[in-house]
DOKE-286318 format. One record per residue (C-alpha): residue number from 1; x, y, z; residue in one letter; chain. Coordinates in pm, 1 decimal, padded with zeros to 6 digits. Layout:
BEGIN
num; x; y; z; residu; chaine
NUM; X; Y; Z; A; A $
...
This chain:
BEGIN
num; x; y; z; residu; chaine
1; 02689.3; 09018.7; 08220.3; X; A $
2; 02486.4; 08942.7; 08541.4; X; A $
3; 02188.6; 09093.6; 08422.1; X; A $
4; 02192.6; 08876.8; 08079.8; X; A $
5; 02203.4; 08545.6; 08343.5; X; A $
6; 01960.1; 08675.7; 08520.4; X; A $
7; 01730.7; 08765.2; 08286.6; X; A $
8; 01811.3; 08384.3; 08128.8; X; A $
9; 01714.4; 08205.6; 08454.1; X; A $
10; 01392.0; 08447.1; 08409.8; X; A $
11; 01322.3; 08348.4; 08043.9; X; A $
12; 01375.7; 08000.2; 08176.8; X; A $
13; 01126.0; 08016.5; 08458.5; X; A $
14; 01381.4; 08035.5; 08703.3; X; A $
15; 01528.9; 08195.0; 09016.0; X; A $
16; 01829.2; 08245.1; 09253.2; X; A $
17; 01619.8; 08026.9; 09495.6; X; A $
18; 01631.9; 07752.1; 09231.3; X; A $
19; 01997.4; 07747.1; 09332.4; X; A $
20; 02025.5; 07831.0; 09662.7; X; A $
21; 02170.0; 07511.3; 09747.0; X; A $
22; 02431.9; 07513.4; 09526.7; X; A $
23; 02797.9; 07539.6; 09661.5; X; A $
24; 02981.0; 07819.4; 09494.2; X; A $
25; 03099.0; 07654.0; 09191.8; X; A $
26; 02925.9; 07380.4; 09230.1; X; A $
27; 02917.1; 07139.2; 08931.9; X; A $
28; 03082.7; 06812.8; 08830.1; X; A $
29; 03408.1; 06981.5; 08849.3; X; A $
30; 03360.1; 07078.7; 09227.9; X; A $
31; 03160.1; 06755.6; 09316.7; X; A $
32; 03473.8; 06574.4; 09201.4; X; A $
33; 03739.5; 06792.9; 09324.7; X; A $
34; 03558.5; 06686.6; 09703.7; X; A $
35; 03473.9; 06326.2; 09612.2; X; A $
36; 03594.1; 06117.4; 09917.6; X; A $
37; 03747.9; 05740.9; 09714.3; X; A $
38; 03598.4; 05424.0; 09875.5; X; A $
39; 03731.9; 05036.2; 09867.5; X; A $
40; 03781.2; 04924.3; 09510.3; X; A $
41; 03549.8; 04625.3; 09450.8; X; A $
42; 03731.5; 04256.8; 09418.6; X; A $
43; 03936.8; 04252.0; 09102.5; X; A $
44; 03978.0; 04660.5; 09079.8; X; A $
45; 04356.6; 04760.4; 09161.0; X; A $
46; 04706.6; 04627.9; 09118.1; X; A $
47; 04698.7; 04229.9; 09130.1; X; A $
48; 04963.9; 04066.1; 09233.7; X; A $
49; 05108.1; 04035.5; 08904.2; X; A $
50; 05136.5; 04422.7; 08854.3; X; A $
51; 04786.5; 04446.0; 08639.0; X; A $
52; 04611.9; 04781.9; 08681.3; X; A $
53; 04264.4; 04667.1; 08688.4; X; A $
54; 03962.9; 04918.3; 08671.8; X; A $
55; 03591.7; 04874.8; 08568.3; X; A $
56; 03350.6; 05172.1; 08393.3; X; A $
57; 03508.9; 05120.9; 08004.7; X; A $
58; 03792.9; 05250.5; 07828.7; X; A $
59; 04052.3; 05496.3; 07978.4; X; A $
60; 04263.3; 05839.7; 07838.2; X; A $
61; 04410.5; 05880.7; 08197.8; X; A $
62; 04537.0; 05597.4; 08457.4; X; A $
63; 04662.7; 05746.7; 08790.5; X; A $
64; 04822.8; 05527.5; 09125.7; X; A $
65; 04841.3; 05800.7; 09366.0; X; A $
66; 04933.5; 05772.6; 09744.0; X; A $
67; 04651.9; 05713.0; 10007.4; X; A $
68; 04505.9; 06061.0; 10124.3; X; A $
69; 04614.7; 06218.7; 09784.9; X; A $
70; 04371.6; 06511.9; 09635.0; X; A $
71; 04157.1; 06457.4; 09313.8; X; A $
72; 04288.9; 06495.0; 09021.3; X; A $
73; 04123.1; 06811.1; 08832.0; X; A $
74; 04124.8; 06992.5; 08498.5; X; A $
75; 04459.1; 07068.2; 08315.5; X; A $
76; 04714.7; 07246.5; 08311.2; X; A $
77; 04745.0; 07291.9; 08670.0; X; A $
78; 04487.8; 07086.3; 08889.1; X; A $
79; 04567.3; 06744.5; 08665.0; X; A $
80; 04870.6; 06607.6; 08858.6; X; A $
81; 04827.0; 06633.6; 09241.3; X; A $
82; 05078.9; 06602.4; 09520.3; X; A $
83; 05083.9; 06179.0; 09574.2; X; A $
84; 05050.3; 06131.2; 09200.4; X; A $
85; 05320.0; 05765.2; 09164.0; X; A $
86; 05221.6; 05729.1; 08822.7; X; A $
87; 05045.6; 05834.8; 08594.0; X; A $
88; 04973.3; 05744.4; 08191.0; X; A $
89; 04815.1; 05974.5; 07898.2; X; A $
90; 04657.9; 05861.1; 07567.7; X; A $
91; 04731.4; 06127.0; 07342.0; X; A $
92; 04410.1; 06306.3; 07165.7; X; A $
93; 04437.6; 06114.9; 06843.2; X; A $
94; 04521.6; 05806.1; 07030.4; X; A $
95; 04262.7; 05533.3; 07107.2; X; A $
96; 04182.5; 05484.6; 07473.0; X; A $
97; 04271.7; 05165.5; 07683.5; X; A $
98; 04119.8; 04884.6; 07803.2; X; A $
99; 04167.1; 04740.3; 08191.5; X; A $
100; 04485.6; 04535.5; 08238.1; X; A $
101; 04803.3; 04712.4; 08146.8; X; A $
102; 05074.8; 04601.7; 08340.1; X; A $
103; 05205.3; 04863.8; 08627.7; X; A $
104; 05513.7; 05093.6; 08544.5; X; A $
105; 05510.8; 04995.4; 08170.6; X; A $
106; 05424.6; 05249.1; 07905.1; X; A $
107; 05223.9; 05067.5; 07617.9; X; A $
108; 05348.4; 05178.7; 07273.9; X; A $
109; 05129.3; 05499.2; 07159.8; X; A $
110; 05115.9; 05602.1; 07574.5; X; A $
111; 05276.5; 05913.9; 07751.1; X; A $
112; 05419.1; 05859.4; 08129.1; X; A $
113; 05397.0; 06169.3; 08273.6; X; A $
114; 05466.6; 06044.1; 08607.1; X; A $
115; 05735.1; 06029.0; 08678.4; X; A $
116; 05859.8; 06240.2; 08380.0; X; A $
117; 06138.2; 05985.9; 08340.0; X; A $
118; 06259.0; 05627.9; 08449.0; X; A $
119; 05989.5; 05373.7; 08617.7; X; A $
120; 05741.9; 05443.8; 08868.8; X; A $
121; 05840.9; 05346.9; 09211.5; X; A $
122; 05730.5; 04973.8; 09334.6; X; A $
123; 05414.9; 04970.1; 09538.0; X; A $
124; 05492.1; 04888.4; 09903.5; X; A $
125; 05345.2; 04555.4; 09951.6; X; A $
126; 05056.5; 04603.3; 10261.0; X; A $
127; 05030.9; 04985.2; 10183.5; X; A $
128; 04675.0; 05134.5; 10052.5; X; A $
129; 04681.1; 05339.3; 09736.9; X; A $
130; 04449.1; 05508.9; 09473.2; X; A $
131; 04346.2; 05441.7; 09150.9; X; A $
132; 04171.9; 05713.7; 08926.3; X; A $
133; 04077.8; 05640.3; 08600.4; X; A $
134; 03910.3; 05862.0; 08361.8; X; A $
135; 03772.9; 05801.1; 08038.2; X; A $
136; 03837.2; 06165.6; 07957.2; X; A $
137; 03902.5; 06499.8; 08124.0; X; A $
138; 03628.6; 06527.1; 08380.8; X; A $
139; 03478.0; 06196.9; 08299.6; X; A $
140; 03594.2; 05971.6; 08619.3; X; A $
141; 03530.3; 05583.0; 08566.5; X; A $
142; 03739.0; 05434.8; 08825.1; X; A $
143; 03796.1; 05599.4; 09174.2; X; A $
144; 03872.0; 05383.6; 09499.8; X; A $
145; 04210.7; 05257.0; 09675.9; X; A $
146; 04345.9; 04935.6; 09704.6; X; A $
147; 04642.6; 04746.9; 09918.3; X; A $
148; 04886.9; 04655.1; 09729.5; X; A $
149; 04949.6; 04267.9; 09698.1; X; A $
150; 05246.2; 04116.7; 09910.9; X; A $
């Protein structure tokens, strides 16, 4: 199996210098998995009427996680970190989301799958959290924290 890659990077004008940079597994997987979440920009967050606002399009996955909380990766075991508050699912024959759903509600056609039952926890008014939005698996649109409001 090595030599067929090898002898593709060859065909391809290529060598293992070409990638000597590269972290192991490097990728958009990795480069996520180590993405480091910055300030959300004015209007991107939980307002103070419980709107989860995020910008980059429609969304399949909506996370709040705790400050300090890993990336969420690729199913079935990397997609719910340690942190994870909440955390809402369009199904694969459901239509993604637009901004604005209101926090701890399921809309209709939605899965919660954090917490598996009951309503998310309240965001502590003054305490930083994250938002992660993807418009699909390994397709990040939204990724910063925010304070909730008091």
């Amino acid at each position: 199996m090595a030599r067929f890659f090898q002898n593709e990077l060859t065909n391809r004008g290529l060598s293992r210098s070409d990638f000597a940079s590269v972290p192991p597994f490097g990728g958009p997987i990795y480069e996520q998995s180590v993405y480091t979440p910055r300030a959300c920009a004015a209007g991107v967050g939980v307002t103070e009427d419980n709107r989860v606002e995020w910008s980059g399009g429609t969304a399949r996955y909506v996370y709040v996680l705790e400050e300090g909380s890993a990336n969420p990766g690729v199913p079935p075991n990397f997609d719910t970190p340690r942190g994870t508050v909440w955390r809402l699912d369009v199904p694969s024959t459901g239509m993604p989301i637009r901004t604005g759903i209101t926090y701890g509600v399921t809309p209709s056609g939605l899965t919660q799958r954090v917490p598996t039952s009951g309503s998310p926890p309240a965001l502590v008014s003054g305490r930083r959290y994250y938002l992660y939005v993807l418009a699909d698996v390994g397709i990040p649109i939204t990724r910063c924290t925010f304070t909730a409001p008091r």
